[in-house]
C-alpha positions in Angstrom: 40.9 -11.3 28.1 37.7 -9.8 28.0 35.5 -9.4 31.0 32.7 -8.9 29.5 30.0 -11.8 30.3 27.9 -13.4 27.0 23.9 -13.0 27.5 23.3 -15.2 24.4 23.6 -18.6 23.7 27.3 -19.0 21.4 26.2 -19.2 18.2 24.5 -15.8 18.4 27.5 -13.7 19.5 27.7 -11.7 16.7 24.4 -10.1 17.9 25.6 -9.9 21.1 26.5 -5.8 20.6 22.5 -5.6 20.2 21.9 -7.1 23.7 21.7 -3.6 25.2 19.7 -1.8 23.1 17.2 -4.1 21.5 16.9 -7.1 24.2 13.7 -5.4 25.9 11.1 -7.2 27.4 7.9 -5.0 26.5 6.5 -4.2 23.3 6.1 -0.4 24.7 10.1 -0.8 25.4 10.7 -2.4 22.3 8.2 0.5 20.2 10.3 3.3 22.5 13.4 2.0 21.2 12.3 2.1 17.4 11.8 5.8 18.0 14.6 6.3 20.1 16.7 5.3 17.0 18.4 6.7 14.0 17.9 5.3 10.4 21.2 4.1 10.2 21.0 2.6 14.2 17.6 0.9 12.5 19.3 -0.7 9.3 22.4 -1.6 11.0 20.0 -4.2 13.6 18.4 -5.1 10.3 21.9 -5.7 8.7 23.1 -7.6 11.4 20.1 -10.0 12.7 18.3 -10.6 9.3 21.0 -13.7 8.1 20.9 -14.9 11.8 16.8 -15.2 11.8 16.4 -18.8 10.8 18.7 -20.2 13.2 17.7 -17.6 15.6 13.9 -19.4 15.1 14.7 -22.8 14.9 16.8 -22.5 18.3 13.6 -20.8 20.2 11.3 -23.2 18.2 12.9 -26.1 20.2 10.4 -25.3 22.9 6.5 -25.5 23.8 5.0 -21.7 24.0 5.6 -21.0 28.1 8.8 -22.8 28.3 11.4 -21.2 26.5 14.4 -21.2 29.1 15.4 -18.1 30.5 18.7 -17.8 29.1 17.0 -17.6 25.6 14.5 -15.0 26.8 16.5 -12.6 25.6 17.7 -13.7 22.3 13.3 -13.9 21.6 13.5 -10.3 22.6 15.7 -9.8 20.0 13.6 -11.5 17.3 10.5 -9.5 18.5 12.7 -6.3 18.1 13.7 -7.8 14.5 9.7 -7.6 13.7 9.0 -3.8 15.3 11.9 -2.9 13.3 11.6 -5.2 10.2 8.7 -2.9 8.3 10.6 0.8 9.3 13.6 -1.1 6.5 11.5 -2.8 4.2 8.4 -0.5 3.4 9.3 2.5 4.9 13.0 3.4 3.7 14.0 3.4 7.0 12.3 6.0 8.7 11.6 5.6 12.3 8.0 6.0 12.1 5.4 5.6 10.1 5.3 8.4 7.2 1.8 9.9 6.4 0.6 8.6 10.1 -0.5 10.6 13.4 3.1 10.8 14.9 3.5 7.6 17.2 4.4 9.4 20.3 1.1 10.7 20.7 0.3 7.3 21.8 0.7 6.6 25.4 0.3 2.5 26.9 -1.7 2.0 29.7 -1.4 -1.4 31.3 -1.0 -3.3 27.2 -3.4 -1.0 26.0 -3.1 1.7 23.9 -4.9 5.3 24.2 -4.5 8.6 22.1 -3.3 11.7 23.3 
């Protein structure tokens, strides 16, 4: 018997490893933890949440924008980590940046803003 204690609703257990990592409630975490990662830490999220997206959506599309229930909150921050890493797999071969581009840690937030270095 496990006692480890589920932070997702049932039917999403299978993305329950990803809780950790990819559950982050800020876009600066969420950016972070795209650069954090490897290619293959990238693709394997990718592999994993992209045939769980529509009933993913459909269960936080139950409820009026402000009122999602907090013990969803974190399968959203999943599906926004889905979309920061969604564009790395399909149009950039995986790479955890953007290639050709200023490199992204140069960047610094300041209170939802963001201002070159």
């Amino acid at each position: 018997m496990s006692n480890i204690i589920s932070q997702l609703p049932a039917d999403f257990a299978t993305l329950e490893p990803f809780v950790a990592k990819w559950a982050l409630g800020t876009g600066k975490q969420r950016h972070e933890a795209r650069l954090d990662s490897t290619k293959a830490e990238l693709q394997t999220f990718y592999d994993a949440i992209l045939p769980e997206m529509r009933k993913l959506l459909a269960a936080l599309d139950q409820y009026a924008l402000g009122t999602l229930p907090e013990e969803l909150h974190k399968l959203y921050w999943l599906s926004l980590s889905f979309a920061e890493v969604a564009p790395h797999i399909e149009l950039y071969k995986g790479s955890v940046g953007v290639p050709y581009a200023f490199a992204e840690k140069r960047f610094i937030y300041e209170t939802g803003n963001v201002v070159n270095v």
